[in-house]
C-alpha positions in Angstrom: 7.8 -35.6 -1.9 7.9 -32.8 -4.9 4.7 -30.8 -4.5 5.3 -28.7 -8.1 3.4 -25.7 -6.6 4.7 -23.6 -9.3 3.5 -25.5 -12.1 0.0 -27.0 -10.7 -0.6 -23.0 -10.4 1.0 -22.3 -13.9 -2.1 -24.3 -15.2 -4.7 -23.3 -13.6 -7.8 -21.4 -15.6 -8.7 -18.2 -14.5 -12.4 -18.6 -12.7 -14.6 -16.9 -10.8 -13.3 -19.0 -7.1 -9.5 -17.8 -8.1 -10.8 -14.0 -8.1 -12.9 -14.3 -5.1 -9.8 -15.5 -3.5 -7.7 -12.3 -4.7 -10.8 -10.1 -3.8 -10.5 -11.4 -0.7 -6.9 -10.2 -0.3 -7.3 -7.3 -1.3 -9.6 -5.8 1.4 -7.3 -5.7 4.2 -5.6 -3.2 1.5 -8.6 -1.5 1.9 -8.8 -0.3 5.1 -5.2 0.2 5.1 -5.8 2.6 2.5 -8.6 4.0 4.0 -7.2 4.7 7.4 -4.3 6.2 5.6 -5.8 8.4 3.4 -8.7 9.6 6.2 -6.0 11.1 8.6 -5.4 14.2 6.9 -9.0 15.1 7.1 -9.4 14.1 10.4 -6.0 16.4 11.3 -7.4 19.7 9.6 -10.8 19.1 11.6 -8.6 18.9 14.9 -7.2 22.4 13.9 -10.7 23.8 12.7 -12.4 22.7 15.5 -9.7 22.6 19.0 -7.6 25.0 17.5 -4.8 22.6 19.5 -2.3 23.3 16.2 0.6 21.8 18.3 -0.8 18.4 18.7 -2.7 18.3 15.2 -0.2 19.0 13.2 1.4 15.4 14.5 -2.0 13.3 14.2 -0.8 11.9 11.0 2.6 10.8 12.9 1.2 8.8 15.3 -0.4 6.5 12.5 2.8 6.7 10.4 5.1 5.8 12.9 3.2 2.4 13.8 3.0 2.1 10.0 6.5 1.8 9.8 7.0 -0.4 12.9 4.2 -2.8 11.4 6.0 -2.9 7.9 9.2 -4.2 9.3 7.4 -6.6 12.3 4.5 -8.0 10.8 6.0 -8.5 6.6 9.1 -10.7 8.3 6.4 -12.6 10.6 4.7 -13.7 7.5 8.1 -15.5 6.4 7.8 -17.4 9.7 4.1 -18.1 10.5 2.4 -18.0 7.1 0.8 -15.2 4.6 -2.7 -15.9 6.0 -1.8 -16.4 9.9 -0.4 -12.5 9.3 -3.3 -11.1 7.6 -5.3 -12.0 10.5 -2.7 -10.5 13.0 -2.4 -7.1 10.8 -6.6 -6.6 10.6 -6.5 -8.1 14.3 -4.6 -4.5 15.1 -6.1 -1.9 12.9 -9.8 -2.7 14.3 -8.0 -2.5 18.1 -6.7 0.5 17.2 -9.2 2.1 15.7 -11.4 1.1 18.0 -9.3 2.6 21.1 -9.2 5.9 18.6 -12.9 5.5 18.3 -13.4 5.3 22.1 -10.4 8.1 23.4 -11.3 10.8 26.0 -8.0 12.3 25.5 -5.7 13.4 22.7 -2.5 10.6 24.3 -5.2 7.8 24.0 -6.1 9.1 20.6 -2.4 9.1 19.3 -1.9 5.6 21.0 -4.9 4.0 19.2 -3.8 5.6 15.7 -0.2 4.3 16.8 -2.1 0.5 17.2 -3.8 1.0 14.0 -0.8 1.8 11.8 0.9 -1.4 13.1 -1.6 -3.3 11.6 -2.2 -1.3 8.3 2.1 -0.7 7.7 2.3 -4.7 6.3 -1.1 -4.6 4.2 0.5 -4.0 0.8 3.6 -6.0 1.0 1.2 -9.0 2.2 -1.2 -8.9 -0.1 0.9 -8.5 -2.6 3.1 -11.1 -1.9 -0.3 -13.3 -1.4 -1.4 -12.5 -4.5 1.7 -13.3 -6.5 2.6 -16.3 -5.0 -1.3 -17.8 -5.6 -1.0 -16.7 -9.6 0.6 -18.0 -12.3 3.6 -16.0 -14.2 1.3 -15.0 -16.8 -1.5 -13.5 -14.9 1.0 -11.9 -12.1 1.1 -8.3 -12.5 -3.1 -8.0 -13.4 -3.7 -9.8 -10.1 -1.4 -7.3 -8.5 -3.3 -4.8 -10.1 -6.9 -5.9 -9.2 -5.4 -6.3 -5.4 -4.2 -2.8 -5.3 -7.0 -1.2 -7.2 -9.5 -2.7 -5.0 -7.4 -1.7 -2.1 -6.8 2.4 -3.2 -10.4 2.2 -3.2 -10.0 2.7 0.6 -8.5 5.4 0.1 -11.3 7.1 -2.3 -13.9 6.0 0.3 -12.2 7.6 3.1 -11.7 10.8 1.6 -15.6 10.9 1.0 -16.3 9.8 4.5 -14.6 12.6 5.9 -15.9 15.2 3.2 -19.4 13.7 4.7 -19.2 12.7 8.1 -16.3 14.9 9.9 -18.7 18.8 9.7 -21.5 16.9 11.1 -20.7 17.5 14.7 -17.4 18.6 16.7 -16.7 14.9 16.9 -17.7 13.4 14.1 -14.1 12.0 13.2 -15.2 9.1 15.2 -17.6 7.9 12.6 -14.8 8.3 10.2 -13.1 5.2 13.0 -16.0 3.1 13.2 -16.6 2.6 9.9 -12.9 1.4 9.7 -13.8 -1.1 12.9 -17.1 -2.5 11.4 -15.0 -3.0 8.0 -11.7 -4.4 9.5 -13.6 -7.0 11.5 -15.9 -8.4 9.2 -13.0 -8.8 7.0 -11.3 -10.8 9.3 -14.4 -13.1 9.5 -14.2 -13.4 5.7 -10.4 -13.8 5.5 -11.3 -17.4 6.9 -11.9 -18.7 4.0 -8.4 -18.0 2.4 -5.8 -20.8 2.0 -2.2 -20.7 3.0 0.0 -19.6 0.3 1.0 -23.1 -1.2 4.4 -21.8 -2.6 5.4 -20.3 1.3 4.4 -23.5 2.5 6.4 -26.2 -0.1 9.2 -23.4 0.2 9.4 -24.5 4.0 9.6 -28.1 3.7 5.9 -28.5 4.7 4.9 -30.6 1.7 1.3 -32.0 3.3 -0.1 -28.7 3.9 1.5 -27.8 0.5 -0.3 -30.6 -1.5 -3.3 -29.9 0.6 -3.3 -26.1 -0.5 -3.1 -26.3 -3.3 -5.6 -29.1 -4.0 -8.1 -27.4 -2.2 -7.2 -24.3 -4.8 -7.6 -26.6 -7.7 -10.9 -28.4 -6.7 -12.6 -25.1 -6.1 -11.1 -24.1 -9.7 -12.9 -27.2 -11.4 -15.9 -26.9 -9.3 -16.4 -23.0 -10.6 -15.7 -24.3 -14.1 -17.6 -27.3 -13.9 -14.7 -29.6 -14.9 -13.2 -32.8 -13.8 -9.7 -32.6 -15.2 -6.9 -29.9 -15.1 -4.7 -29.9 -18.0 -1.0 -31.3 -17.3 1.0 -29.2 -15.0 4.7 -28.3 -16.7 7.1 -29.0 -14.2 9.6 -26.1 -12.6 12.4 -26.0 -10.4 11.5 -26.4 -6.5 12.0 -23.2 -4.4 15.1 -23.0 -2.2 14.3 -23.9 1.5 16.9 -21.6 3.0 17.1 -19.6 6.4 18.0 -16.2 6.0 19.0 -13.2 7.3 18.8 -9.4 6.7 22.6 -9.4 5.0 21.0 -12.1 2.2 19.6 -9.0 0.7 22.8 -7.6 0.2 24.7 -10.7 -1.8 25.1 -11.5 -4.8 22.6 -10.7 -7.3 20.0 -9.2 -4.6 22.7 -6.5 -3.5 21.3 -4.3 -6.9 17.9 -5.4 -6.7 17.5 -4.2 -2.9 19.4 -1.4 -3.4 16.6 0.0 -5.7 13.9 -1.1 -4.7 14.2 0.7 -0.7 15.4 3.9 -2.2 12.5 3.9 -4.0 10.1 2.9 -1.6 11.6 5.7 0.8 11.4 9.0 -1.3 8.1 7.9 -2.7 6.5 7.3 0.6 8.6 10.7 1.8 7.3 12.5 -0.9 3.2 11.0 -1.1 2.1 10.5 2.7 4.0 13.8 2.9 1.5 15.1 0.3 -1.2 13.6 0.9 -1.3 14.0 4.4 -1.3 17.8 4.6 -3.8 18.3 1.0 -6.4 19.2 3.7 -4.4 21.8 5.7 -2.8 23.5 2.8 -6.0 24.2 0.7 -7.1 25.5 4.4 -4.3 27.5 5.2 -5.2 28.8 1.3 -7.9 30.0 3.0 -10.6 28.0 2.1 -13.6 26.8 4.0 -12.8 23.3 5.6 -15.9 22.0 3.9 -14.2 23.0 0.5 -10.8 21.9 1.5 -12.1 18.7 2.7 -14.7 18.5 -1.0 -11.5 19.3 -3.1 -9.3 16.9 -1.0 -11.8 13.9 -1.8 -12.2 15.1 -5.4 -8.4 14.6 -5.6 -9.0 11.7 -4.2 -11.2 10.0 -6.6 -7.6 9.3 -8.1 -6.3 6.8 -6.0 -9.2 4.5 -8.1 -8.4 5.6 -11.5 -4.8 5.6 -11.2 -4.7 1.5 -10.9 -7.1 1.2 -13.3 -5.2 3.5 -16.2 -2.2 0.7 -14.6 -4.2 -2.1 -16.1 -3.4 -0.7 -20.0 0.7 -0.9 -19.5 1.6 -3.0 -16.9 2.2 -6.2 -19.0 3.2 -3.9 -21.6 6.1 -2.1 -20.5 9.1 -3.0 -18.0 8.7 -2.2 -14.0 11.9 -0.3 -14.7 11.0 2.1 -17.5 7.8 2.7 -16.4 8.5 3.9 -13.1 11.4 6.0 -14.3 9.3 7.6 -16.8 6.2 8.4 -14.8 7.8 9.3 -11.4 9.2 11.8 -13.4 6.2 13.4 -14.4 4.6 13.3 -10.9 7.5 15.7 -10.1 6.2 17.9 -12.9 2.8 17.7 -11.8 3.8 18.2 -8.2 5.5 21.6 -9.3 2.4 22.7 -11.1 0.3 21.9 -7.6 2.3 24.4 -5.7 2.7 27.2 -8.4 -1.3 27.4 -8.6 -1.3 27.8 -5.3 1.8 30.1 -4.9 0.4 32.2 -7.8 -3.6 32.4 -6.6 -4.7 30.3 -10.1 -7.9 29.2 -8.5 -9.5 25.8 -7.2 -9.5 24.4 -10.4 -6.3 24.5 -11.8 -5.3 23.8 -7.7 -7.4 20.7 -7.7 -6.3 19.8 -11.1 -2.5 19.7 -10.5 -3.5 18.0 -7.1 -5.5 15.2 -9.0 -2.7 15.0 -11.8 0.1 14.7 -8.8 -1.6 11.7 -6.6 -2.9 10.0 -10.4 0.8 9.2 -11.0 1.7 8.5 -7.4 -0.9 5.7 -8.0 0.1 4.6 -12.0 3.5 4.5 -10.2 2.6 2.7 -7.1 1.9 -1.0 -9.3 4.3 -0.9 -10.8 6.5 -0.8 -7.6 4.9 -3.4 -5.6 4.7 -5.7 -7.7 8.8 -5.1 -8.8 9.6 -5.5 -4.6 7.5 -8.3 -5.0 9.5 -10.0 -8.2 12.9 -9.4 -7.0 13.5 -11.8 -4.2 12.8 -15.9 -3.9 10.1 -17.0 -1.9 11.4 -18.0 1.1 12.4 -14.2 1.7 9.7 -13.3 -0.3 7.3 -11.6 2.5 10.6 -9.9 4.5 12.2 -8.5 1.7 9.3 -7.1 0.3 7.9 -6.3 3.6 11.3 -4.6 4.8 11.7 -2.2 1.5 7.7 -1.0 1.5 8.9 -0.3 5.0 11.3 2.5 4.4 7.9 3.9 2.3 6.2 3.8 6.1 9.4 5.4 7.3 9.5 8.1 4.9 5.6 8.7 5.5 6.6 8.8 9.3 8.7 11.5 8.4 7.1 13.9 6.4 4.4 14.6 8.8 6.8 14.7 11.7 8.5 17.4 9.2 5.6 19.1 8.1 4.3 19.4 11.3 7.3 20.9 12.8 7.8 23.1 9.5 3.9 24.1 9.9 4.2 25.4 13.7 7.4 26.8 13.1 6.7 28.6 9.7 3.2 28.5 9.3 1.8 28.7 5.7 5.4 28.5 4.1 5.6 25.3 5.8 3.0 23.8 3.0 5.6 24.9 0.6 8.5 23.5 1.7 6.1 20.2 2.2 5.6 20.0 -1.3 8.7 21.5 -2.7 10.8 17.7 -1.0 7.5 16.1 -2.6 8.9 16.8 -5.9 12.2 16.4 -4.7 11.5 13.1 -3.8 9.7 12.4 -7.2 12.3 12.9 -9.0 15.4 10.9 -6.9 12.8 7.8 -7.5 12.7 8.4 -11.2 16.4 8.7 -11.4 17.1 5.5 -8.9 14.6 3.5 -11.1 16.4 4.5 -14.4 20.1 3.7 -13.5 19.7 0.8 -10.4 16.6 -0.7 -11.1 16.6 -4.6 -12.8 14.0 -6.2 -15.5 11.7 -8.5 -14.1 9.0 -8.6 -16.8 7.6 -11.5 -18.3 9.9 -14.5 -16.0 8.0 -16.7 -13.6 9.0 -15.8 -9.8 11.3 -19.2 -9.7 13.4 -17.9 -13.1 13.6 -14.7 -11.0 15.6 -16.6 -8.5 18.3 -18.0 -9.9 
C-alpha cells in the first residue's frame, strides 16, 4: 500500500496546529541549549567561590563528553525506534541528570549528573531537526528549521541570564541554575505527548498503517485549524528507499562528498564555539573583572544566540547552504580575532563585549544554515544517523576544547584564554574553507530529489 507521505505533506497549508507541532519540537532544543550555554557560568562560580581551579576548569567536560556520547547513541536510535520515541528518551536523561547535579554532595556526583545530562542534550539538534524536516513540505523546509533552532538558542539566552541572576545569590546557587532545567525538561516531556511519529520515518520502514495513520491525524488537525473539509490534491513523488544501512553507506557513492563536508564542519565549529563559549566567563574574569560583570557581559553576549536565527530568517531561502556558510564562517574568524585583540590590547568592556557579541552572532547565522544542510544530504531512512553522527563530531570537538582549555588554563594560566581563542579562529576559518571547496547544493529540491 503507497502511503505518498511526501506529497500529502507537499500540500498541506501552513496553520496554526502545523506550528504548534514544530513549537513543540523545538523545546527539547531548548534545554539543550540552555544547559549548554549555563556551564560556563556555573564553571567561573566554582573557581570564584571553591577556588578548586583543578576540577573547575573540567566542569564543562563532563557535560561535553556525554554530549558527544548522546549524539552518536541516541541520533542512530531514532533510525530504529522512531523520532518521537527518542525525544522522550533524550529529555528522559537531561532532567535525570540534572537532577542528580541538582542534588550532588560531592564534586564526582556533580561531574556524573552533568555527564547524564549531556547524553540526553548531545542528540537534541540533529532530532529536531530531522523532525522538523521530515513533517514539512520542500517549500517551507529551511523556515521551519529556522523557527526550531531559533526557539531552541533561546535556551541559551535564558541560561546566560539565569546565571547572571541566580549563581551570586548564595555559594550554591548554581543549583537553581539545575532546577530550572528539571522543571522545564519534564514538563516538556509531558507536552511532547502530543507529537506524532514522523510519517516519512515510518512509510520509509515499511510500516504503512501507522504511516497513513500519521499522517491523517496531521492532516485532520490541519483542516480542523483551518476550518476546512477538503485538502487540495496531493502531487505524487517517488516512495523513500526502505534500506538497512550501515556506517560505510555514508561513504559511497554520492554520500562519500556530502559526508565528508558536512563532519569536518561540524567538528571545527563545535571545536572552535563550545571552546569559546565555554570559557567567555573565565577569560573576561581572568581579565580581571568582577564575576558579576563577567557573568553581565557573558549574558549580554549572549543575547546573540536569539538574534542570530532570527537575522537567518532574511537569507536562508535566499542563498545556497554552501555559500553562505563559506562566506560567514569566514567572518566569525574575523570577529573572533578582533575578540582577543581587545582583550590582548586593554580596549575596554565595550569593544570586548562587542567583538564577543559579533563572534557568537555568526556562530549562530552560521549554525542554520548547517543543520539544516546535514539534514538535506542523506535519504530518510539514514536520515536521523547520518545527521545524528556528523552533529556528533560538533559534541566531540566541544568535548575537546574544554578538556584543552582546561589543561591549557592550569598549565598556563591567563595565556591559556589566548591560545583558547586563537584555535577558535582557527577553526572558523578550516569550516569556511571545507564549506567552499567540499560542500554540495541542496537548495530548493524536496528531500526525496536529494536522494537520488
Amino acid at each position: 500500500m503507497s502511503v505518498n507521505v511526501a506529497g500529502r505533506l507537499e500540500r498541506l497549508p501552513t496553520s496554526r496546529a502545523y506550528y504548534a507541532m514544530i513549537i513543540l519540537i523545538s523545546l527539547g532544543t531548548f534545554w539543550d541549549s540552555y544547559m549548554l550555554f549555563t556551564i560556563g557560568g556555573i564553571a567561573v562560580h566554582f573557581i570564584s567561590v571553591t577556588g578548586i581551579t583543578s576540577f573547575s576548569a573540567y566542569v564543562p567536560t563532563f557535560l561535553f563528553a556525554g554530549t558527544f556520547i548522546g549524539a552518536v547513541t541516541l541520533s542512530s536510535l531514532a533510525d530504529n525506534i522512531g523520532r518521537r520515541d527518542a525525544f522522550v528518551i533524550d529529555i528522559a536523561l537531561l532532567v535525570i541528570g540534572a537532577l542528580i547535579a541538582f542534588l550532588a554532595t560531592n564534586a564526582y556526583i556533580f561531574g556524573a549528573g552533568l555527564f547524564i545530562s549531556g547524553l540526553g542534550t548531545g542528540a537534541e539538534i540533529p532530532l529536531s531537526s530531522t523532525y522538523a524536516q521530515e513533517l514539512s513540505p520542500s517549500s517551507k523546509r529551511a523556515t521551519t528549521n529556522l523557527i526550531v533552532l531559533t526557539l531552541g538558542f533561546l535556551g541559551g539566552t535564558v541560561g546566560g541570564f539565569a546565571d547572571l541572576f541566580l549563581i551570586p545569590l548564595y555559594s550554591t546557587a548554581y543549583r537553581l541554575v539545575l532546577l530550572i532545567a528539571v522543571v522545564g525538561g519534564a514538563l516538556t516531556l509531558l507536552i511532547r505527548l502530543y507529537l506524532p511519529e514522523s510519517p516519512r520515518w515510518l512509510e520509509s520502514h515499511g510500516l504503512n498503517e501507522k504511516a497513513e495513520r500519521a499522517i491523517s491525524l496531521i492532516e485532520n488537525r490541519t483542516m480542523r485549524s483551518l476550518g476546512l473539509s477538503t485538502l487540495p490534491q496531493p502531487p505524487n513523488v517517488k516512495e523513500p528507499i526502505t534500506n538497512k544501512w550501515n556506517v560505510k553507506q555514508l561513504f559511497k557513492g554520492i554520500y562519500k562528498r556530502r559526508t565528508l563536508s558536512a563532519w569536518l564542519i561540524e567538528f571545527f565549529q563545535g571545536f572552535g564555539f563550545y571552546g569559546f563559549a565555554a570559557f567567555v566567563p573565565s577569560f573576561l574574569y581572568a581579565l580581571g573583572y568582577p564575576i558579576v560583570k563577567a557573568l553581565l557581559y557573558s549574558a549580554i553576549i549572549q543575547v546573540s544566540y536569539i538574534i542570530g536565527p532570527l537575522i537567518s530568517f532574511s537569507y536562508v531561502n535566499r542563498i545556497s547552504r554552501k555559500s553562505g556558510m563559506a562566506v560567514l564562517y569566514l567572518v566569525n574568524t574575523l570577529a573572533g580575532i578582533g575578540f582577543l585583540l581587545s582583550g590582548i590590547f586593554k580596549l575596554g568592556a565595550f569593544f570586548i563585549v562587542l567583538f564577543g557579541f559579533l563572534t557568537e552572532l555568526l556562530v549562530f547565522m552560521d549554525g542554520p544554515l548547517l543543520h539544516i544542510y546535514e539534514v538535506e544530504i542523506y535519504p530518510a531512512y539514514v536520515r536521523g544517523s547520518g545527521s545524528g553522527i556528523s552533529f556528533s563530531l560538533s559534541r566531540l570537538g566541544g568535548f575537546l576544547a574544554p578538556l584543552i582549555g582546561g589543561t591549557l588554563l592550569i598549565l598556563g594560566g591567563k595565556s591559556g584564554y589566548v591560545y583558547v581563542v586563537v584555535w577558535a579562529a582557527v577553526a572558523w576559518l578550516i569550516c569556511s574553507i571545507v564549506a567552499a571547496t567540499l560542500a554540495v547544493s541542496t537548495k530548493k529540491e524536496s528531500l526525496e530529489v536529494l536522494e537520488k
